[in-house]
N, C-alpha and C positions, 0 to 999 in steps of 0.2 A: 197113568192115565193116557189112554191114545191120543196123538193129538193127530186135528181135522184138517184137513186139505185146506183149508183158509184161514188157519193158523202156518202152518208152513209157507204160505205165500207172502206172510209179513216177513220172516224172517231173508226172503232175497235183497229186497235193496241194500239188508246192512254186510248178505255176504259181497256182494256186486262192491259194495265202497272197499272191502278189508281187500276185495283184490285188485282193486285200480290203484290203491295205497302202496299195494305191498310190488306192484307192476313198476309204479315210479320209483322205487327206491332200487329194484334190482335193477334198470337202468342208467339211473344214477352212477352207483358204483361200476357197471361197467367202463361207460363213460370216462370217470376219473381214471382207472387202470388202463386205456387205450390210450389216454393222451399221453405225449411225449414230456418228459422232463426239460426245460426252459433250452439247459446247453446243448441240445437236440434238435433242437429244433430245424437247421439248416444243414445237419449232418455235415458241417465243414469243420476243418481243424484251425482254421484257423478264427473261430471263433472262442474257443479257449484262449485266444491271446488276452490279455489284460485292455483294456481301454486307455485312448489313449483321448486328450481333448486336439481339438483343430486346432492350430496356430492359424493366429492374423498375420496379412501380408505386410509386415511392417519394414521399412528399408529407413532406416536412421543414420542420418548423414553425420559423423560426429564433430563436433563444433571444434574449429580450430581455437587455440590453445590463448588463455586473454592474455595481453601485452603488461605490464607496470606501469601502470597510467599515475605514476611518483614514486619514479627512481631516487630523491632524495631522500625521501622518507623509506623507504626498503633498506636503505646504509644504515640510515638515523641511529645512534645508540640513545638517545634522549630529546625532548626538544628543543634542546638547544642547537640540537644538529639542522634544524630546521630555520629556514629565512624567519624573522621576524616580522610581525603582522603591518600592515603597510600603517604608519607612521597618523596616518590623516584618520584611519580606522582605527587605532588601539582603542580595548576597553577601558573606561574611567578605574583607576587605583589611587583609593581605595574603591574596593566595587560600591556602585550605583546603591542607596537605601531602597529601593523596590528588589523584589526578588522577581527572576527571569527565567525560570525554568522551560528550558525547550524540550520536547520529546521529537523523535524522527521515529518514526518504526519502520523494521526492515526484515524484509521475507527471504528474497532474492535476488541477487545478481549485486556482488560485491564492487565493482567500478562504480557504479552510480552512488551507493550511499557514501564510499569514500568523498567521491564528488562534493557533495550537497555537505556534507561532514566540513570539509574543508573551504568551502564557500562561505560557510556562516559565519568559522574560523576570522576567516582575511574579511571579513565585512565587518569586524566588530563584537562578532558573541565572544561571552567568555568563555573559555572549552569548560570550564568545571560546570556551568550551566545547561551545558547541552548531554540529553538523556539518549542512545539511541537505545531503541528498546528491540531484542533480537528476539523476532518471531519466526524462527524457521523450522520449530516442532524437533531440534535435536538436539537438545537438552544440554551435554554440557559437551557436546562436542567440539564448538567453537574454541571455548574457552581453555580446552587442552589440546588443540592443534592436531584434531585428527582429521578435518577434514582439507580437501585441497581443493586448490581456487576453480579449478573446473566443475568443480561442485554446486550447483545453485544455489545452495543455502550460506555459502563458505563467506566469512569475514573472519577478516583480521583485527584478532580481540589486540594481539598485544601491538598493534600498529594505532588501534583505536586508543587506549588506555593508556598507555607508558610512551607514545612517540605526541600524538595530538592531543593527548588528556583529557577526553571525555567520560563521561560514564556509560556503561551499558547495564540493564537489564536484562535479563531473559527472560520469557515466558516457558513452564512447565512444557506446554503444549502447541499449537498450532492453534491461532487465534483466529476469528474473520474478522475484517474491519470492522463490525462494530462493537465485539469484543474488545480489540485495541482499542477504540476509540473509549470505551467504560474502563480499560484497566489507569489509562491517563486520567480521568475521573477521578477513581479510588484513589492512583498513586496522589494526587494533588490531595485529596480529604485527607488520609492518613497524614499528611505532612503539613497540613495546615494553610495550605494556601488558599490566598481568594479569588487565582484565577493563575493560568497558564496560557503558553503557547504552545503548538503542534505543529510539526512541518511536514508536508509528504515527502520521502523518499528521491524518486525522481524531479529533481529541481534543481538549479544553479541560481544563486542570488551574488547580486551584487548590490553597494552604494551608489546612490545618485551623486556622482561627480561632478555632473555637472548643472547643479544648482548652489545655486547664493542663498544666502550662508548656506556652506556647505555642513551636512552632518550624518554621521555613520547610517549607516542601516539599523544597525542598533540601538542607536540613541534615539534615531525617530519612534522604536518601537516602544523605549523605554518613556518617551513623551507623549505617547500613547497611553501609557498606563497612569501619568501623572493625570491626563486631560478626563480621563474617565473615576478620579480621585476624586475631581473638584465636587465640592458640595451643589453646584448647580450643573454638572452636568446632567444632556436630557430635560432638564425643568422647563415647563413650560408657561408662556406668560401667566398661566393661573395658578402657579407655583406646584404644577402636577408634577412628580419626575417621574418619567421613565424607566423602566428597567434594561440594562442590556445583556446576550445570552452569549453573543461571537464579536467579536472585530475581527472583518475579514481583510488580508494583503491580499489580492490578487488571489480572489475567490479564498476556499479556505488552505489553498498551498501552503500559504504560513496565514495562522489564526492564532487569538488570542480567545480566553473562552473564564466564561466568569461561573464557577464551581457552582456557587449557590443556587443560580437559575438553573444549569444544567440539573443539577443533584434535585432539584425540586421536582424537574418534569418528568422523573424517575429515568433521564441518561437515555443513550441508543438503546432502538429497538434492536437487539439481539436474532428474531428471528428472522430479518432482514439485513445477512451479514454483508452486501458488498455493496453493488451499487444499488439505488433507491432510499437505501437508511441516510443517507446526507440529505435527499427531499423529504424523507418523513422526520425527522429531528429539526430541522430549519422551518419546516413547515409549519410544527407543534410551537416552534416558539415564537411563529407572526401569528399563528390562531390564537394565543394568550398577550398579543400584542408587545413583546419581548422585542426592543431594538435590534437591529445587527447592521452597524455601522460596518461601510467602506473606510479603509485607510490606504496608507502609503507611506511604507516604511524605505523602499527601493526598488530594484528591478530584480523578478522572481521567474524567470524559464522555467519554461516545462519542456523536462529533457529526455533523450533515448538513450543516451549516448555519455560518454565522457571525455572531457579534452586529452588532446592527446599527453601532456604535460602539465599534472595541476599545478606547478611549480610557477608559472603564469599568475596564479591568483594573487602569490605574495608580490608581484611587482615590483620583483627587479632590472634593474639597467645591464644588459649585457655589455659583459669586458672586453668583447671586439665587436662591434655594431658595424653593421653596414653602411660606410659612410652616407651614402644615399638617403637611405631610412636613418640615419644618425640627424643630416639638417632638416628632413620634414618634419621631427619628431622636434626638433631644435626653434623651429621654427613656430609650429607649432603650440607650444608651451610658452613659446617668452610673447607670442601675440594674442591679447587679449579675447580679440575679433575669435582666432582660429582655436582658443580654447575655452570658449564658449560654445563652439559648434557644437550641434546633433546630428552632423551627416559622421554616416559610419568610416572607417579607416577603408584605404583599398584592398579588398582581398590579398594582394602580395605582400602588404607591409606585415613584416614578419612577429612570430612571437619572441618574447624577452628570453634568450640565450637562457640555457642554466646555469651557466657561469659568470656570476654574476657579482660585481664589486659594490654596486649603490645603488639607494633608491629610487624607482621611476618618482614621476609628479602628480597632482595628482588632476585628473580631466584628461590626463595624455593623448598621445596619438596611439599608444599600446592600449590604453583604455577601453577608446573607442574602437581597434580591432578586436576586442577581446567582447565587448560586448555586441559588436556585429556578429560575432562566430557563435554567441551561444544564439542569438537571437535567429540565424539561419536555424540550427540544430532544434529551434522552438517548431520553426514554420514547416522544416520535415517533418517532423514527427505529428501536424495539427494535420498535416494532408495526406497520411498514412491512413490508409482504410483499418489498418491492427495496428495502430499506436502505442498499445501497449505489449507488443513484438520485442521489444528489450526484456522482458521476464523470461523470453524462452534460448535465452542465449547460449546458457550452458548446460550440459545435459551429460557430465561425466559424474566420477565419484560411486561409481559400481563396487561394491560390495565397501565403503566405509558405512560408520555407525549410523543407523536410523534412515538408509538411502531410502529414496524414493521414488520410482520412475517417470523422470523428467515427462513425459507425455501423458500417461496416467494420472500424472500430477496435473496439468492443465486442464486435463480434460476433468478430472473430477471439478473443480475448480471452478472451470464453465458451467458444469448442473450445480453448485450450487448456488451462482450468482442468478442463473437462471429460477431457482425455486424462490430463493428469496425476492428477486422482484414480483412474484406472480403472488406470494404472500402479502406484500404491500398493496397488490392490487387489491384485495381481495379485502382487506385489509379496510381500506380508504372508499373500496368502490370504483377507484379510478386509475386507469392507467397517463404514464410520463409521471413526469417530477412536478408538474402545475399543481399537483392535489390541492391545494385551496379553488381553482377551478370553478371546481366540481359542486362547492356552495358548502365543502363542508365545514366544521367543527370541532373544536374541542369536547369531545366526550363521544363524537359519531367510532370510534373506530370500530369494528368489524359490525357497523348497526345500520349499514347504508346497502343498498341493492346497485349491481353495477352499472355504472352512468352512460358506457358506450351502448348497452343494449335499447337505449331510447333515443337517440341520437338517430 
């Protein structure tokens, strides 16, 4: 059949589309065979080199080399090689019917926990009592001696254990404080206790010397825990009693903490590991009306530092005294008036020799320089803009087990104390540690809008 001129004229638009079709696709493939393959592109050779990343401008000063801050105890074959605990301090034997478990946890920088180890020591704890708990993420390196003291994590297990006789724990991993703070938790439930103490790390304690009746640092904590025994403590004239969650020493540097309330208000917020989680757990426990008495067991520094000779704690009398400092100290001691003082010793009256035949007294004139010196050592470290500048002391132990690079490490460190306060914020609605402030409640947590944006 012929076909009409106006039949032919339908069939153009669909040749016009098959060759605009077939137009883009043979340009297409042009296109792709014209362009250059990627290592081509700059026609230089030296783009075949391998990639390499930037280095940061990092210039690392390395930290000179720490001193033996208890060269006795570095000889010690046992503790008997060690001064005996000052006389006025010993623990009660048989040990005390309450049980006293201390924990200290420790991450880094081995003088300081030695320090506060051996402060608690010469003030009265029992050493079997005291836990420190090694959280420094390297597993059992301590404990086999591979790492060395320039190392930030490095302690000395068998100085700790067979010279002073404490116990240690380790953690598997790298904990944040309020992980520590839950594993004291757990250890105290699994063990049956109805309450514990906790110390931080950097601290130096001593006994109040100089009060009448005199008594340990210890014993006042241990008559702490009788006073919180009694069947009226807390009760009030309508015969209410109270509950309590902490008894704090000198904030919670040394606390006591009572298991069942803690374990009740399901323990630290976890996702607020560093600072902020001591305001949201303290917080929780005044929003459920939860005591948390002030006490005063002794004097408790907050330190940077370490004496240069913890050998001082055990106070002894040195075997050639400086006659000078022999009659102020003489003097001193046997007048009533001059050993009841609280003015501090003068910076030049010396410390107690290491060589030493007898016991000092006790309120001494070495006393009170020994508590003058850590008491300076407080007030540096409170008017340091980086107070916590003792954590970055040492930064060697390059290539032992499980290293970690000492600045990397702070810096991670820093982002996460920083997320986690911004989590509490977030959290509560409110920024600082006031969180009750803010009006809120038990049960508001992440159910509140935040409070600064109306303000």
């Amino acid at each position: 059949m012929p076909i009409s001129l106006r039949s032919r004229w339908a069939f153009l638009p669909l040749v016009l589309a098959l060759g605009a079709i077939s137009l883009y696709f043979l340009r297409l493939s042009i296109n792709r065979e014209a362009q250059p393959l990627p290592e081509d592109t700059h026609h230089s050779p030296d783009h075949d080199a391998p990639k390499v990343p930037i280095y940061k401008d990092i210039h690392r000063e390395i930290a000179p080399p720490l001193p033996e801050y208890f060269p006795l105890a570095a000889k010690a074959q046992s503790p008997a090689d060690l001064p005996p605990v000052p006389s006025w301090n010993k623990p009660p034997d048989p040990h005390v019917p309450e049980q006293t478990r201390l924990y200290i946890g420790f991450t880094r920088f081995w003088p300081l926990l030695q320090q506060v180890v051996v402060s608690y020591i010469t003030a009265g704890w029992p050493p079997e009592d005291i836990y420190v708990v090694e959280n420094t993420g390297t597993m059992d390196a301590n404990k086999r001696g591979f790492l060395t003291i320039q190392n930030p994590f490095y302690l000395d297990y068998h100085r700790l254990t067979n010279i002073l006789g404490v116990n240690i724990i380790s953690t598997p991993s790298l904990q944040t404080f309020a992980q520590l703070q839950n594993l004291y938790l757990s250890e105290a439930i699994n063990h049956n206790l109805t309450y514990y103490f906790w110390s931080h790390m950097d601290v130096a304690v001593h006994s109040h010397e100089d009060r009448a009746p005199f008594k340990s640092l210890y014993m006042r904590a241990v008559d702490v825990i009788r006073e919180t025994q009694s069947p009226d403590y807390l009760r009030n004239e309508e015969g209410v009693q109270q509950k309590w969650g902490i008894q704090f020493f000198a904030y919670d540097w040394l606390s006591m903490v009572n298991v069942e309330t803690f374990a009740s208000l399901g323990g630290w917020d976890t996702m607020v590991g560093y600072y902020g989680t001591d305001c949201d757990m303290y917080s929780r426990l005044s929003m459920n009306d939860v005591a948390q008495p002030v006490q005063d067991a002794g004097m408790i520094y907050d330190v940077t530092t370490s004496l240069e000779d913890l050998e001082v704690l055990y106070r002894r009398r040195p075997s050639t005294p400086n006659k000078e400092s022999e009659a102020a100290a003489a003097k001193r001691d046997d007048d009533p008036k001059e050993a009841n003082s609280t003015t501090p010793a003068s910076p030049n009256t010396p410390y107690l020799s290491t060589t030493t035949t007898s016991e000092d007294h006790l309120n001494s004139t070495h006393f009170h320089s020994l508590a003058s010196t850590l008491d300076q050592i407080q007030t540096a470290k409170r008017s340091d803009p980086e107070r916590n500048s003792w954590q970055k002391r040492q930064n060697g132990g390059v290539g032992e087990p499980y290293y970690y690079d000492p600045d990397g490490f702070e810096k991670a460190l820093q982002m996460t104390i920083e997320v986690g306060g911004r989590i509490n914020e977030e959290k509560w609605g409110h920024k600082g540690c006031d969180i009750r402030a803010g009006g809120v409640k038990e049960g508001d947590q992440w159910r509140v809008e935040h409070d600064w944006t109306f303000d």
